[in-house]
N, C-alpha and C positions, 0 to 999 in steps of 0.2 A: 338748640341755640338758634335764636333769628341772625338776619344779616344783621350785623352792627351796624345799624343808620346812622346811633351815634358812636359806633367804632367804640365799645366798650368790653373789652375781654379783661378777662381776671387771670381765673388760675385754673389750674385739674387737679382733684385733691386723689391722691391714689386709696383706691380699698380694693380688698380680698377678695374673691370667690372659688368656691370648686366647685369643680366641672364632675356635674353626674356623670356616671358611669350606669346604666343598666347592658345586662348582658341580652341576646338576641337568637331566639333558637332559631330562624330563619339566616342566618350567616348575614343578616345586612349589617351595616356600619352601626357601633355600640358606641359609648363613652365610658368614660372612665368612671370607677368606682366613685360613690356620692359622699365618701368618707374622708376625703382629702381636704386640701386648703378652700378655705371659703371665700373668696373673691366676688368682691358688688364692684361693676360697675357704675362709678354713678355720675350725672352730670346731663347736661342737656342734648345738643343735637350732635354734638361731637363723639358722645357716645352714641346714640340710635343709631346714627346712621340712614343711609336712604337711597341703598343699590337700584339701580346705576348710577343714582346726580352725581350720590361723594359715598366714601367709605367711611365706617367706623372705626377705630385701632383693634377693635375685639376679637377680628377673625383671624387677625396677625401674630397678634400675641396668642391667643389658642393656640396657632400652631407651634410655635416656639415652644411653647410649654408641654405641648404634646413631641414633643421632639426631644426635650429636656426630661422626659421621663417622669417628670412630676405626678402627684393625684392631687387635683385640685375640681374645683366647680364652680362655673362660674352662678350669681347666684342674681337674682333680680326679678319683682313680678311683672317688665314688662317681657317681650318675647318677638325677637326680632323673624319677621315673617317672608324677608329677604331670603333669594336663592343662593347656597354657599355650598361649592363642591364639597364632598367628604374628606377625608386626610388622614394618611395610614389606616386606612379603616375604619377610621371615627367618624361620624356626624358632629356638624360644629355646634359648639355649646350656646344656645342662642338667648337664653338668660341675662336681663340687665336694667340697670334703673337709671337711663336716660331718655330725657324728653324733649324734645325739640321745642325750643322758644319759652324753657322755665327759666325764672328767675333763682337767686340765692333766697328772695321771699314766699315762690312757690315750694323751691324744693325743704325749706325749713316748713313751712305750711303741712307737708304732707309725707315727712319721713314717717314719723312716729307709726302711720298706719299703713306705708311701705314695709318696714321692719317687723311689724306686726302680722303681715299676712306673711310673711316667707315662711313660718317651717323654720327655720335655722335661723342663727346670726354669723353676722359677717366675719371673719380672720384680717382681711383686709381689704380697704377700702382705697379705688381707684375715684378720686375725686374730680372732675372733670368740669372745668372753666364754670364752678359756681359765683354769682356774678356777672359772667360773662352778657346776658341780657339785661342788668341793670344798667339805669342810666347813670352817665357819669356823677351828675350831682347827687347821686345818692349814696356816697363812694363809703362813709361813715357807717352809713345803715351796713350797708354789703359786711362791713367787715364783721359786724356784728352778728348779723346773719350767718357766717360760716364759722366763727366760732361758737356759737350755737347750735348746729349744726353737728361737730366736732365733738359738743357735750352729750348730743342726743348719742350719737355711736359710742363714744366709751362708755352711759350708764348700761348701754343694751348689750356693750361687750367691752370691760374694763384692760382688757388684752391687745384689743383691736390693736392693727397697726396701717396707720392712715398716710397714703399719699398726697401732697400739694403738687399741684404742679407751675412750676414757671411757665406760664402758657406759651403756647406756639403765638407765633402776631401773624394776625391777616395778611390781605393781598399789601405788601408797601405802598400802595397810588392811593391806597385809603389811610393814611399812616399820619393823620393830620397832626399837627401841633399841642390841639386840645387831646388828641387820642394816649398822643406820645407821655403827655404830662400824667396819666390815668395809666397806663398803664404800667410806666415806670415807677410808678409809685407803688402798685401794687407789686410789682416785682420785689420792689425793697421790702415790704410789708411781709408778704407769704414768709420768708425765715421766721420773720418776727413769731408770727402766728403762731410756726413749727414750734418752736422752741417753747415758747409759752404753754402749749397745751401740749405735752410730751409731758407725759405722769411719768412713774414708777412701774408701770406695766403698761403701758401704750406710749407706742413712739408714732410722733405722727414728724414726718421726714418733709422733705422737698423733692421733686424730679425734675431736671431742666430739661423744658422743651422746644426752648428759644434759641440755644445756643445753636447753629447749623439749621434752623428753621429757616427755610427762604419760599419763592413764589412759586418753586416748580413741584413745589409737593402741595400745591391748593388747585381743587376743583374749581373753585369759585370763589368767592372773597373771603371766604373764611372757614371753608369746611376742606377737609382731605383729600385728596388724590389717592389710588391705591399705594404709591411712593412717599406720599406724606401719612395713611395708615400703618406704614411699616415703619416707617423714620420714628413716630411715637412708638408701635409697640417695640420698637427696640431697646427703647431707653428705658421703658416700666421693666421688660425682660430683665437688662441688667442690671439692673436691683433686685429684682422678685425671686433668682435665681440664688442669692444671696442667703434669704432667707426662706424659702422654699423646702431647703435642702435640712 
């Protein structure tokens, strides 16, 4: 995700992944079996991440879920090369398909042969602020774009069960007029989305991100703090925890 010069954030769509597990005859930190929930991270700079600037929610929620007992995996061909202490023994899952500074035009551009080279498909998809780098005026295209998007994961996996999110809102002193009008809109829109593309075997939900988002969980005008990575992974937790189980 770039800064918003023009202050355009969208949404976070939630997806699956599970967290490999391989085992370790040298007693170092293992993960969890690779047979569990399949969780993709997906989304732009919100999910990468870029230790120290700003955090990503990924290593958050890891732990939750490793705490929660779960098997899952997180699943994604990028690979975050970030330093992240171990945890009850485990190395953190560092698997995920976000990009700093993609559009909802890039990440449609380039699923098909992300999905393609994983190995697996996704369980569920964490979908994070697609859109968020398009420009306001393109607000029509955007939506089009993540409902398609939306189509690509249910043909690859008719089960899938996909996250929106009501995005977190930037620093407020960038909270312009024009931003406020785009981005509330999109607010209203994301159920829309949900509901329309929720088949018969995939639900694709909402998560509020906005609600108790404030200025003290942003690094910088738009990206996390380790207090705003935890504020987000806590809210996918309780849902994921829901259906995890």
């Amino acid at each position: 995700m770039k800064l918003f010069t023009s202050f355009k954030l969208l949404l976070i769509i939630g997806l699956t992944t599970v967290l490999s597990c391989s085992s370790d005859e040298n007693n170092s930190p293992t993960q969890q079996p690779g047979n569990g929930t399949k969780i993709m991270p997906l989304g732009a700079s919100r999910v990468e991440g870029a230790r120290p600037e700003y955090e990503s929610y990924r290593y958050e929620l890891w732990k939750l879920l490793v705490d929660g007992g779960y098997e899952f995996d997180f699943i994604g061909t990028e690979i975050d090369n970030a330093s992240y202490p171990d945890y009850n023994g485990l190395s953190f899952d560092v698997n995920h398909e976000g990009r700093g500074g993609i559009s909802s035009g890039g990440i449609l551009e380039e699923i098909n042969i992300w999905l393609s080279n994983l190995g697996s498909v996704p369980d569920i998809v964490l979908f994070s602020s697609p859109g968020g780098n398009d420009g306001i005026d393109n607000y029509t295209q955007t939506i089009s774009n993540i409902n398609a998007i939306i189509d690509i994961l249910q043909e690859v996996n008719p089960n899938v069960t996909i996250y929106l999110e009501l995005t977190a809102p930037p620093l407020s002193s960038l909270q312009t007029q024009e931003f406020l009008d785009y981005y509330n809109q999109a607010i209203q829109d994301i159920p829309i989305i949900a509901q329309q593309q929720t088949t018969s075997t995939s639900n694709v939900l909402t998560v509020d991100m906005m609600t108790g988002f404030n200025d003290s969980f942003l690094a910088d005008d738009v990206h996390y703090n380790t207090a705003g990575a935890s504020f987000i992974a806590n809210r996918y937790y309780d849902l994921l925890k829901n259906i995890l189980q």
